[in-house]
LUMZAMI-817080 format. One line per 4 residues: number of its first residue (from 1); their letters; for each residue x, y, z of N, C-alpha, C. Coordinates in Angstrom, 3 decimals, always signed. Example, Ala and Ser with C-alpha at 12.3 -4.5 7.8 and 13.67 -1.06 7.14 Angstrom:
BEGIN
1 = as = +13.190 -5.690 +7.800 +12.300 -4.500 +7.800 +13.200 -3.300 +7.800  +12.850 -2.250 +7.080 +13.670 -1.060 +7.140 +12.900 +0.030 +7.870 .
//
This chain:
BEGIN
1 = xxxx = -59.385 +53.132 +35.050 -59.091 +52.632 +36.394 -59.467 +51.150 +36.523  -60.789 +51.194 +35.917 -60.827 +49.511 +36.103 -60.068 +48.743 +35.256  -59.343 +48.617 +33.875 -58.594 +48.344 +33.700 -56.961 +48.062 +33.847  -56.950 +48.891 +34.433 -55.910 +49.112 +35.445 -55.664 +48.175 +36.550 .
5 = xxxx = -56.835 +48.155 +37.454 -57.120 +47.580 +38.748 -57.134 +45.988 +38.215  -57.772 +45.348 +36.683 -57.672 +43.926 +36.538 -56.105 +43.891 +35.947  -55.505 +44.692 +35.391 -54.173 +44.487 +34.930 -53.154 +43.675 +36.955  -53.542 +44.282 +37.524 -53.062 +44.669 +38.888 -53.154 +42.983 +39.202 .
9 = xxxx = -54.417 +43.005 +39.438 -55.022 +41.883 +39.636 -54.637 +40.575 +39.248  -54.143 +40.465 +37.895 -53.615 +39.522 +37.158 -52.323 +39.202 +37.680  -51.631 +40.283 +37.295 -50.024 +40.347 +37.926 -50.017 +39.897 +39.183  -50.722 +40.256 +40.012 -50.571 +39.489 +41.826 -51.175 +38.343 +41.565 .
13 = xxxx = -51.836 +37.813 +40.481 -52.495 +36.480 +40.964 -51.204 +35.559 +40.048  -50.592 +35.803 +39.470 -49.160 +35.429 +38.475 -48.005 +35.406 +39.349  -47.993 +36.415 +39.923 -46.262 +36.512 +41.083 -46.761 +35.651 +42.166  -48.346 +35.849 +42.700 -48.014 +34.797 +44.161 -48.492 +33.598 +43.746 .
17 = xxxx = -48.905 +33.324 +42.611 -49.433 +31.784 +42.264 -50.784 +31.397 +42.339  -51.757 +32.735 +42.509 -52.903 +32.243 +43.392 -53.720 +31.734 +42.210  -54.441 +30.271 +42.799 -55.908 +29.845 +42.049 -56.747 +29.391 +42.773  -57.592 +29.019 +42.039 -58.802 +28.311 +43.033 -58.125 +27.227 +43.844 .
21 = xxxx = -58.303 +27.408 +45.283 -58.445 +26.202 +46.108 -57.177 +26.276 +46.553  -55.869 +27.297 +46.250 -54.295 +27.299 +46.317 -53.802 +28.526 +46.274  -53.109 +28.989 +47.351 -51.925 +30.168 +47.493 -50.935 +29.903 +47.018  -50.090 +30.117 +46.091 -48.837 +29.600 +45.242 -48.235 +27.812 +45.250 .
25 = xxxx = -47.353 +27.867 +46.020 -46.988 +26.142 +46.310 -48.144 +25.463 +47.591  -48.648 +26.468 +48.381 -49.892 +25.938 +48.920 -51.517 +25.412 +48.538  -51.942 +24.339 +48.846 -53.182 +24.086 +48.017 -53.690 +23.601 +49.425  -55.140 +24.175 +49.322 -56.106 +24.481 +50.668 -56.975 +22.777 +50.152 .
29 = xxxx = -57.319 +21.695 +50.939 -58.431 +20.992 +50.475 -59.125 +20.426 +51.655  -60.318 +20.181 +51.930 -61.384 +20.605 +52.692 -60.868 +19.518 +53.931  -60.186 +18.638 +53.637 -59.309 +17.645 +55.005 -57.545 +17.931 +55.180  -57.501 +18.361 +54.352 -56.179 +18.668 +54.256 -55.527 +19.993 +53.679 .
33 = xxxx = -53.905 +20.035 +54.135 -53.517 +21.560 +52.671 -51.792 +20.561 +52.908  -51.645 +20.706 +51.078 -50.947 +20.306 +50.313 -49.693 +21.391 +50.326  -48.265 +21.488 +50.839 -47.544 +22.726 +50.368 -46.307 +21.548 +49.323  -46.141 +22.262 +48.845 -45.411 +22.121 +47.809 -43.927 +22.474 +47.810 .
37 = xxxx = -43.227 +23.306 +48.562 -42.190 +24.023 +48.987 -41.609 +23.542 +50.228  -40.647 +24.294 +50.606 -40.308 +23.893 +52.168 -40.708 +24.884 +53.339  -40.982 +24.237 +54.574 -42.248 +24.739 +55.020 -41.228 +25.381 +56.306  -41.742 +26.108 +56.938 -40.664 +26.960 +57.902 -41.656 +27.471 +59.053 .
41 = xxxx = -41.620 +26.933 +60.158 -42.505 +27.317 +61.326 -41.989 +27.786 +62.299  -41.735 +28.941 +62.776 -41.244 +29.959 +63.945 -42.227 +29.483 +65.157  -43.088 +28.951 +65.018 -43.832 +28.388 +66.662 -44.221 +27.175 +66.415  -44.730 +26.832 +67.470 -45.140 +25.469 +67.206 -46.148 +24.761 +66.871 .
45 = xxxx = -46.092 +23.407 +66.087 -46.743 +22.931 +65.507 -47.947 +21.731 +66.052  -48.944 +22.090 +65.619 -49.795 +21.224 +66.840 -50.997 +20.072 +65.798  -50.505 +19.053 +66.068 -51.057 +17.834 +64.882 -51.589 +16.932 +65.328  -52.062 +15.970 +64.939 -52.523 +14.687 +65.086 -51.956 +13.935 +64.539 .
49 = xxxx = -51.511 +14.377 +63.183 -51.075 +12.811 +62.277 -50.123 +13.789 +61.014  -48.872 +13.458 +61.184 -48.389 +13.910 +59.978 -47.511 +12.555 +59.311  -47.702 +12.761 +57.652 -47.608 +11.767 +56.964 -46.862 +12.041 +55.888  -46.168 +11.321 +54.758 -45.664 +11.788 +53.531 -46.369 +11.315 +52.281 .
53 = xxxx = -46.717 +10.278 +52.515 -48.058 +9.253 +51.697 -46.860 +8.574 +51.225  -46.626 +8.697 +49.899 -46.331 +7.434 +48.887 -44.497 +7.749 +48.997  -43.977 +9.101 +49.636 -42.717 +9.469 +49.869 -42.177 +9.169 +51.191  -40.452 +9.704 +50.927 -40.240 +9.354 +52.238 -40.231 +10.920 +53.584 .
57 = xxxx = -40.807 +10.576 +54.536 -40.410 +11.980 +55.422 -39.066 +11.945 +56.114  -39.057 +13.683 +55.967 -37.227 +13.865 +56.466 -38.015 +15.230 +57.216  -37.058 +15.135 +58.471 -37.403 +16.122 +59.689 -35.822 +16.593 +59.708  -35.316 +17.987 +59.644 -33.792 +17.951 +59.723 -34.292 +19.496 +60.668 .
61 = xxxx = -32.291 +19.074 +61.285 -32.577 +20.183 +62.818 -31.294 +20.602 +61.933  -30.807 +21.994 +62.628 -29.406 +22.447 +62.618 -28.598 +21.743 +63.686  -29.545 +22.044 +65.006 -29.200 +21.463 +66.416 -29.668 +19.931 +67.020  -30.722 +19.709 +67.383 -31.226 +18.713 +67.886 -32.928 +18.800 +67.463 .
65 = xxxx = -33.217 +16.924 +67.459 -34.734 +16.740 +67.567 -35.162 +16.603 +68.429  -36.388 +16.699 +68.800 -36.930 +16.440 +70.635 -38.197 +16.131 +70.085  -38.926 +14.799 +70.526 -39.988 +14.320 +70.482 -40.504 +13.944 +71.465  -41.672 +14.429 +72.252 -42.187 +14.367 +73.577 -43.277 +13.953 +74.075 .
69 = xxxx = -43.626 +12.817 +74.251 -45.126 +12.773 +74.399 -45.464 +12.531 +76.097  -46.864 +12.553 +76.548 -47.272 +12.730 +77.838 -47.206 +14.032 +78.576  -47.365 +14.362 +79.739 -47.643 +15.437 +80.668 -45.906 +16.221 +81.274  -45.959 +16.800 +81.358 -44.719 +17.402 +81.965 -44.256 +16.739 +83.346 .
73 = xxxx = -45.283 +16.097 +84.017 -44.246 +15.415 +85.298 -44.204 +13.857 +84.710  -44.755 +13.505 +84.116 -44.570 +12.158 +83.437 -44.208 +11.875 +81.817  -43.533 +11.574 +81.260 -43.681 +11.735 +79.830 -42.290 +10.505 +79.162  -42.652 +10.806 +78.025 -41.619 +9.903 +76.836 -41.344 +10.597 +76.147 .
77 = xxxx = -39.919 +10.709 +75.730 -38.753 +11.455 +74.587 -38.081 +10.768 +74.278  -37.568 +11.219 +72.950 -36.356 +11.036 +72.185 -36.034 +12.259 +71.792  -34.563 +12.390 +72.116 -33.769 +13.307 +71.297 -32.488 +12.925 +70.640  -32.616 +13.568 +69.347 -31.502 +12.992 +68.239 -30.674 +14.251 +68.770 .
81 = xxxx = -29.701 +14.558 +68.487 -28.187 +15.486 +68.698 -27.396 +14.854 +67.864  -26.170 +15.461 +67.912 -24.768 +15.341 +67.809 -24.208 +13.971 +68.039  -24.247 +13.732 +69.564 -23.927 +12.823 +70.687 -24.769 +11.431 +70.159  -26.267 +11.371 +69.809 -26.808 +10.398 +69.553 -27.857 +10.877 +69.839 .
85 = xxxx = -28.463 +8.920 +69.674 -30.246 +8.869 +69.857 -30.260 +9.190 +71.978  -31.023 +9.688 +72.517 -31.275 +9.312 +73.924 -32.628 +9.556 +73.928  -32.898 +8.505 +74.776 -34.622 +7.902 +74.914 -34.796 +7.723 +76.844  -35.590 +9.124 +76.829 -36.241 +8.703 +78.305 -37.728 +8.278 +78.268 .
89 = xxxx = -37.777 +6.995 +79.145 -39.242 +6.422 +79.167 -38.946 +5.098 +80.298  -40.131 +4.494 +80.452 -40.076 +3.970 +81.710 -39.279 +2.714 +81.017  -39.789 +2.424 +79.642 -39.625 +1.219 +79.153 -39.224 +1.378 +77.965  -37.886 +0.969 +77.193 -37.587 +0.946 +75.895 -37.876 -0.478 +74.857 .
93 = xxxx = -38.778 -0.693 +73.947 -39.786 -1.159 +73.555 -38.957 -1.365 +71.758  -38.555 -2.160 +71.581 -37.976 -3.158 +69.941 -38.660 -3.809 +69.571  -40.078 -3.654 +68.490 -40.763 -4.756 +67.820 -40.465 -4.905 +66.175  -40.861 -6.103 +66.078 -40.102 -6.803 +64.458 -41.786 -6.196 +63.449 .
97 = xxxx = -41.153 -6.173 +62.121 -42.985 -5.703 +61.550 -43.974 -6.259 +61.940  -44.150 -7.469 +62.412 -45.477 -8.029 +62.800 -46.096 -7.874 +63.877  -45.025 -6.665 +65.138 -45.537 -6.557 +65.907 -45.500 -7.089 +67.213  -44.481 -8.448 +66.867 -43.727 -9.149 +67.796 -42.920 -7.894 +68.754 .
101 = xxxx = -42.873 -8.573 +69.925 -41.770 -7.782 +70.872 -40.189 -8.349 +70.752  -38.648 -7.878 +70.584 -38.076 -8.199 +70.407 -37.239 -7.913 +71.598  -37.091 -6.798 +71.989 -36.123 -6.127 +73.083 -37.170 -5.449 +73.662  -36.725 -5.198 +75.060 -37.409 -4.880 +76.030 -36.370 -4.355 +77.054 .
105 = xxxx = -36.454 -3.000 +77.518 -35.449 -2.666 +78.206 -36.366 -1.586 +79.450  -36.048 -1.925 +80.888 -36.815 -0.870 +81.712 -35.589 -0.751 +82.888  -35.570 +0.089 +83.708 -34.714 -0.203 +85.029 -33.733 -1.568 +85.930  -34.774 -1.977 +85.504 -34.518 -3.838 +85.964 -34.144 -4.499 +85.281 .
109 = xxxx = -33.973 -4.650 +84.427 -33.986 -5.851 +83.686 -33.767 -5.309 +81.991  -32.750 -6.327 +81.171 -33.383 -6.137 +79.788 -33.513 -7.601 +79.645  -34.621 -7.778 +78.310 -35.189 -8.696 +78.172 -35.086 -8.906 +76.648  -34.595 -9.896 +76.063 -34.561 -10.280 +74.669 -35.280 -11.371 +73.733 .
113 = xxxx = -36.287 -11.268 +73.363 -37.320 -12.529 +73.044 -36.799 -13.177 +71.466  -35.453 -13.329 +71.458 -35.078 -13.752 +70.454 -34.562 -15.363 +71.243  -34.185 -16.060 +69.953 -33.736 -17.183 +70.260 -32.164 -17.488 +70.227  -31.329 -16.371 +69.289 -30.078 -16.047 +69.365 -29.770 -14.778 +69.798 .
117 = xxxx = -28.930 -14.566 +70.692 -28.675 -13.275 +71.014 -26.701 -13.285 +70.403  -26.307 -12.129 +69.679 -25.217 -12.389 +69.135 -24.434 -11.424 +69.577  -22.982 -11.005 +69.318 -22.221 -9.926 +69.514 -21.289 -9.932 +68.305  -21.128 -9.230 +67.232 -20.618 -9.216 +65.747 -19.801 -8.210 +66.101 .
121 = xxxx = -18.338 -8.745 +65.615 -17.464 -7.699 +65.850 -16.776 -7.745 +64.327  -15.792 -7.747 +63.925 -15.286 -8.237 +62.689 -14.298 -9.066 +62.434  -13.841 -10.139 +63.344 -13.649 -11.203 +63.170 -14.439 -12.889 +64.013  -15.408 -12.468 +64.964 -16.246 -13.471 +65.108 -17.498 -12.989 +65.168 .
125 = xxxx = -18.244 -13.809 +65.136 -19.816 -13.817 +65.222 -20.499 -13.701 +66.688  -19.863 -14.911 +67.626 -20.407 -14.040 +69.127 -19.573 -13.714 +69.637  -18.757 -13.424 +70.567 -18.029 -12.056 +71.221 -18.436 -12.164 +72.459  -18.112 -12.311 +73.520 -18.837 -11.818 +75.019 -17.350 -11.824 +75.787 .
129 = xxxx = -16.873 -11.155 +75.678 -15.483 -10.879 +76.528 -15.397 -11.123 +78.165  -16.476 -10.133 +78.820 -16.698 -9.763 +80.034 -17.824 -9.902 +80.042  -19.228 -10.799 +80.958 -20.449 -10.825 +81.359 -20.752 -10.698 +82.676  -20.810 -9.640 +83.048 -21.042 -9.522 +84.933 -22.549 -9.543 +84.917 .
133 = xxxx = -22.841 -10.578 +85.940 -24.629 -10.813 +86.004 -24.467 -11.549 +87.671  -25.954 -11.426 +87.838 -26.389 -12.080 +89.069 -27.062 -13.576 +88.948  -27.685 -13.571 +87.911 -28.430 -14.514 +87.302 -28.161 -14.344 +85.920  -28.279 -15.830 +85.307 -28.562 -16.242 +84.091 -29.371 -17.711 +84.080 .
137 = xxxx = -30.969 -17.457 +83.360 -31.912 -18.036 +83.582 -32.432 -18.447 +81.870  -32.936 -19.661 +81.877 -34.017 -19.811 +80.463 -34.978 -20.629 +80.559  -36.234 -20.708 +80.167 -37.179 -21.149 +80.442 -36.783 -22.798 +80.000  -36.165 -22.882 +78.572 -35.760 -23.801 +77.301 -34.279 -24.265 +78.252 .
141 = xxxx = -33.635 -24.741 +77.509 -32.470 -25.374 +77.852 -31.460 -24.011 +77.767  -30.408 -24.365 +78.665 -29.738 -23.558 +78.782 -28.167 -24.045 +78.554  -27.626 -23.219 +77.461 -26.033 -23.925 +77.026 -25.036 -22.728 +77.191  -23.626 -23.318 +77.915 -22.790 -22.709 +78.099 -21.735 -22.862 +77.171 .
145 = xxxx = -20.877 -22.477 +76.059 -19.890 -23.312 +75.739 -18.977 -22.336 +74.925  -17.602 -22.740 +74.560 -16.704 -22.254 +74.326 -16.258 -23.173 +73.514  -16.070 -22.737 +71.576 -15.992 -23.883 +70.710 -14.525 -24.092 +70.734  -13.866 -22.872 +70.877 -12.579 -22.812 +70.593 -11.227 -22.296 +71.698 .
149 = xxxx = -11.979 -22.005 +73.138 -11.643 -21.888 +73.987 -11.933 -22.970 +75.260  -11.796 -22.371 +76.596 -11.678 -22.554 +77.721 -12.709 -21.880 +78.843  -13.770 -22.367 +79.400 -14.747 -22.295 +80.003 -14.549 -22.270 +81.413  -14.402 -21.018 +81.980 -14.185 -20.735 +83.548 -15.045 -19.990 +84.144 .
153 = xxxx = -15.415 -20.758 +85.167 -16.156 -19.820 +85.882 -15.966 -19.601 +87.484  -15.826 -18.619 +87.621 -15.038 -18.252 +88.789 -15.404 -17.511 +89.360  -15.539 -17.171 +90.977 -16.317 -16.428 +91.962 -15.722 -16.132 +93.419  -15.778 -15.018 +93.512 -14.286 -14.979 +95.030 -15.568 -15.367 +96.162 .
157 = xxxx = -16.742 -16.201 +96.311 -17.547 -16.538 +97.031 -17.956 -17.751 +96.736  -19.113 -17.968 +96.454 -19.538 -19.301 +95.983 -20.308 -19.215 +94.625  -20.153 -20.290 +94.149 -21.080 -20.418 +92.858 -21.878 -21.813 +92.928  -23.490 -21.220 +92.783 -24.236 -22.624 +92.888 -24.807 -22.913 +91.638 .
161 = xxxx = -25.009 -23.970 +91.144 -25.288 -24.904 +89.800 -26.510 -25.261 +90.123  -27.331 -25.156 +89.902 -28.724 -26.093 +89.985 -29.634 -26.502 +89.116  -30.429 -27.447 +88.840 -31.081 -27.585 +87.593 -32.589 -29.064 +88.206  -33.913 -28.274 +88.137 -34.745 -29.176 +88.075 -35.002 -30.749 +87.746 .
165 = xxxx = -34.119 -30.406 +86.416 -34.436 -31.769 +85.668 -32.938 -32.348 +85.681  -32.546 -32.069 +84.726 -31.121 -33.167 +84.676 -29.718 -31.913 +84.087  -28.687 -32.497 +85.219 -27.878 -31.178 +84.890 -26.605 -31.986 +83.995  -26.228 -31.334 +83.030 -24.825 -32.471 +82.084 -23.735 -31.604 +82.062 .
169 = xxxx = -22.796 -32.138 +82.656 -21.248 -31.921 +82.537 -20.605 -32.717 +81.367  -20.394 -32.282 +80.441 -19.930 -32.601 +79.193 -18.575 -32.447 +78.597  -16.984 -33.022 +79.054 -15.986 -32.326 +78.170 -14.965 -33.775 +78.296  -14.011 -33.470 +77.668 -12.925 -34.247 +77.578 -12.337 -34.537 +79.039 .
173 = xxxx = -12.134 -33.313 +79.727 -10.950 -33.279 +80.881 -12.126 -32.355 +81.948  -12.535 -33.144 +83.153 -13.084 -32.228 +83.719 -12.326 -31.829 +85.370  -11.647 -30.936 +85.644 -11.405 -30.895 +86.827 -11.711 -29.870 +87.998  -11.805 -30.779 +88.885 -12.527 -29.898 +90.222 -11.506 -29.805 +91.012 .
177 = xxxx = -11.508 -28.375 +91.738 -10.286 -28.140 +92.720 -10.973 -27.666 +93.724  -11.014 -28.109 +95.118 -11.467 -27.708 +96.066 -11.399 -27.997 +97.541  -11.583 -27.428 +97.988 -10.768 -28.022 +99.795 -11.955 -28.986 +100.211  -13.164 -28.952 +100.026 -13.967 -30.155 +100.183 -14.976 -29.832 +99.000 .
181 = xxxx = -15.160 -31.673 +98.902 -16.396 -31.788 +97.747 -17.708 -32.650 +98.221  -18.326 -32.308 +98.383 -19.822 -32.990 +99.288 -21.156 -32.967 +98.361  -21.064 -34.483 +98.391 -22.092 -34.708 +96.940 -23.243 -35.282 +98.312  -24.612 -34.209 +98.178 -25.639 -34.518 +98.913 -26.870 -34.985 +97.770 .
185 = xxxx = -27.148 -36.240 +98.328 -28.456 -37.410 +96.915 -28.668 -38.370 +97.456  -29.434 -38.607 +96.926 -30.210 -39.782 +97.773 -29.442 -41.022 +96.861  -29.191 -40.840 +96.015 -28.464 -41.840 +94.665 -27.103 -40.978 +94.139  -26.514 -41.542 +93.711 -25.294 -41.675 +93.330 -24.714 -42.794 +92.538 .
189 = xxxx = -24.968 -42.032 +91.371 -24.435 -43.840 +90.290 -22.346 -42.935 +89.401  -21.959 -44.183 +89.720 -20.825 -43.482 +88.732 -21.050 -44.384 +86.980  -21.354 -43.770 +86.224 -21.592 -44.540 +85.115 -20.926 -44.551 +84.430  -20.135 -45.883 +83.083 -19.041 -46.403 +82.300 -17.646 -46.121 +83.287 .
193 = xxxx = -17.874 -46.620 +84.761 -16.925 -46.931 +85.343 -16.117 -48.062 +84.598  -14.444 -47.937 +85.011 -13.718 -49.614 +84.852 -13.885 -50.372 +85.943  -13.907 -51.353 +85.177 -14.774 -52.461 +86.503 -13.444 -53.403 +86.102  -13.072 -54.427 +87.498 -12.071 -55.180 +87.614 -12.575 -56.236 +86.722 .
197 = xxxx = -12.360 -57.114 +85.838 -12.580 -58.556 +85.474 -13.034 -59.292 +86.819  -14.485 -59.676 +86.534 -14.976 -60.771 +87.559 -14.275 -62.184 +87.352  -14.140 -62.619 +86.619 -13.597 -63.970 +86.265 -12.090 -64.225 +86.952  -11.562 -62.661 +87.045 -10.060 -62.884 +88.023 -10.283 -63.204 +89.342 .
201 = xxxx = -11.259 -62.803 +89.944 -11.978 -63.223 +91.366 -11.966 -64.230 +91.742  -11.282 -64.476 +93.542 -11.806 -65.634 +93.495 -13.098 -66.073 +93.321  -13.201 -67.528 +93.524 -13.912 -68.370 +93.434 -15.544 -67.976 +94.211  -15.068 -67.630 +95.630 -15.779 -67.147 +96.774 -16.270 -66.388 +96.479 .
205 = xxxx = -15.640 -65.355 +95.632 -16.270 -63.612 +95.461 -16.424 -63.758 +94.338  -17.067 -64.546 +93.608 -17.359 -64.523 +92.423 -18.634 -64.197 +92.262  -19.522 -65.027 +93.229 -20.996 -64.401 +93.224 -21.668 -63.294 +93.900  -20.940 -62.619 +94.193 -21.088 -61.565 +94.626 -21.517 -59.955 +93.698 .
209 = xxxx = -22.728 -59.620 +93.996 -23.179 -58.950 +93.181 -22.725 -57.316 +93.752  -22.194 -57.227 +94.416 -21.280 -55.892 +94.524 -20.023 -55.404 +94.647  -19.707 -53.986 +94.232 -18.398 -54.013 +93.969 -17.917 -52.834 +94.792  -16.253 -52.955 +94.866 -16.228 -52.045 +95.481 -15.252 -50.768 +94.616 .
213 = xxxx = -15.283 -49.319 +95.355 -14.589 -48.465 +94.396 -13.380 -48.086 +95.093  -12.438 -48.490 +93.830 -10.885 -47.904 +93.718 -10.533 -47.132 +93.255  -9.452 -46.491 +93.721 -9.061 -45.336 +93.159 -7.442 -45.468 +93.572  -6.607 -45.249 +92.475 -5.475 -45.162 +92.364 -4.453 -44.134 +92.938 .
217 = xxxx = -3.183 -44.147 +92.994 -2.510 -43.144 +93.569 -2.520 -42.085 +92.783  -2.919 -42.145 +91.389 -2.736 -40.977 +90.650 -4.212 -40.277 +90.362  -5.161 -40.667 +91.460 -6.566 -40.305 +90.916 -7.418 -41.435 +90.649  -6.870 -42.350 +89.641 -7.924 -42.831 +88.707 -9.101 -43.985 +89.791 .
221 = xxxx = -10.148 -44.147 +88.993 -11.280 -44.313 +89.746 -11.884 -46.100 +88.718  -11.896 -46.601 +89.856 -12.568 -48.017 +88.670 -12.859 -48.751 +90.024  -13.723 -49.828 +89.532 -14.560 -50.661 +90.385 -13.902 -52.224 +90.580  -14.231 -52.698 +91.676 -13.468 -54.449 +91.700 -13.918 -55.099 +92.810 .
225 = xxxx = -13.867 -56.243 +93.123 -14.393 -56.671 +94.292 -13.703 -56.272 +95.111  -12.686 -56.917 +95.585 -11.733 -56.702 +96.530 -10.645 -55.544 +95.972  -10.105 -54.233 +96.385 -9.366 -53.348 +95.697 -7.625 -54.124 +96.717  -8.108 -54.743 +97.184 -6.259 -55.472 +97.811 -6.279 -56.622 +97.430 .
229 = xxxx = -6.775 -57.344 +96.885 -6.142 -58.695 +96.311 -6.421 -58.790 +94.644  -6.733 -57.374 +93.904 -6.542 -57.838 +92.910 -5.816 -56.477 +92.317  -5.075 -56.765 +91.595 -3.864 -55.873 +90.701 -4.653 -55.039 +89.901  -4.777 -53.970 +89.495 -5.259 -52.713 +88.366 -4.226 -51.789 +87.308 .
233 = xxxx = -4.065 -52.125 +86.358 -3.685 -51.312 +85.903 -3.623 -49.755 +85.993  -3.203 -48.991 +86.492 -3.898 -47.615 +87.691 -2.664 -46.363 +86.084  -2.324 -46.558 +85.101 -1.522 -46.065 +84.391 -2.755 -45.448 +83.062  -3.786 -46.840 +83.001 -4.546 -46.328 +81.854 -5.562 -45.179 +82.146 .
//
């Protein structure tokens, strides 16, 4: 019988794997247990820290993942599905490895702490078709531009421009259409105006250190003493 009973013995410690410190692909160690196999949990799992060490970890559903942290009337999830990633939380939170904040997304507002923000489609690099906003603000300088297009901005109300420091209108052809234009400043310079030849002046108005502004039948805008006694080329 007792031979028997270690024959027994052997054989179950051979079919389930058992040795010191380990149940077959399981190994028991005094901070941890090691399984070796794939692991299958009918309830749930309750951790602090799960890790793969020097591998990579893979979590696979048939259906969906659900990751939940906080209290039942308050909390943060992600669930992977079918459909996609969806993330409820007060605040959706993008940092680069160092820890930097990159994106920032809450109710109000998203927020991008990059210095280029891009839109890659597969034939250009930025892309912005349609931008509906209330504001567009930057601490840094702020540039609008269109390398290869046409720059409109348009509003069935009003649109106001404003700028602390110095605001630049920059293009080849700039035109304003409007039932009135009311430039309120304490100054007003028009700069690399055409100015009439002083030397065509008379004699009288020669020393005269101001000028006055003309403007042609077709628009054009240039400076002269007198705009009725002296001729302008109003074509260039």
């Amino acid at each position: 019988m007792v031979f028997i009973n270690v024959c027994l013995t052997l054989w179950l410690s051979l079919v389930l794997g058992l040795h010191w410190g380990s149940v077959g692909p399981i190994s028991i160690f005094k901070n941890h247990v090691v399984f070796r196999s794939p692991v299958v949990l009918k309830d749930g799992l309750v951790a602090n820290r799960i890790f793969s060490g020097d591998q990579s970890l893979s979590i696979q559903s048939e259906k969906s993942v659900h990751i939940q942290s906080g209290s039942k009337n308050k909390n943060s999830a992600i669930t992977i599905d079918k459909q996609g990633i969806h993330a409820n939380c007060d605040q959706f939170q993008i940092n680069d490895r160092t820890g930097s904040k990159l994106v920032a997304i809450d109710s109000s507002q998203i927020q991008v702490y990059t210095d280029d923000l891009s839109i890659i489609n597969e034939h250009k690099r930025l892309e912005l078709p349609h931008l509906v906003t209330n504001s567009i603000s930057s601490d840094k300088n702020l540039s609008l531009s269109a390398d290869e297009g046409r720059l409109t901005l348009s509003s069935n109300s009003d649109i106001d421009i404003s700028a602390r420091q110095t605001l630049d209108f920059v293009a080849n052809d700039i035109v304003i259409k409007s039932h009135t234009i009311r430039l309120q400043n304490e100054h007003i310079y028009f700069e690399k105006l055409r100015f009439f030849d002083r030397a065509k002046a008379p004699i009288v108005a020669r020393s005269s250190q101001s000028y006055s502004v003309c403007i042609c039948e077709n628009g054009l805008v240039f400076a002269a003493i007198d705009c009725r006694q002296h001729a302008f080329d109003c074509r260039e």
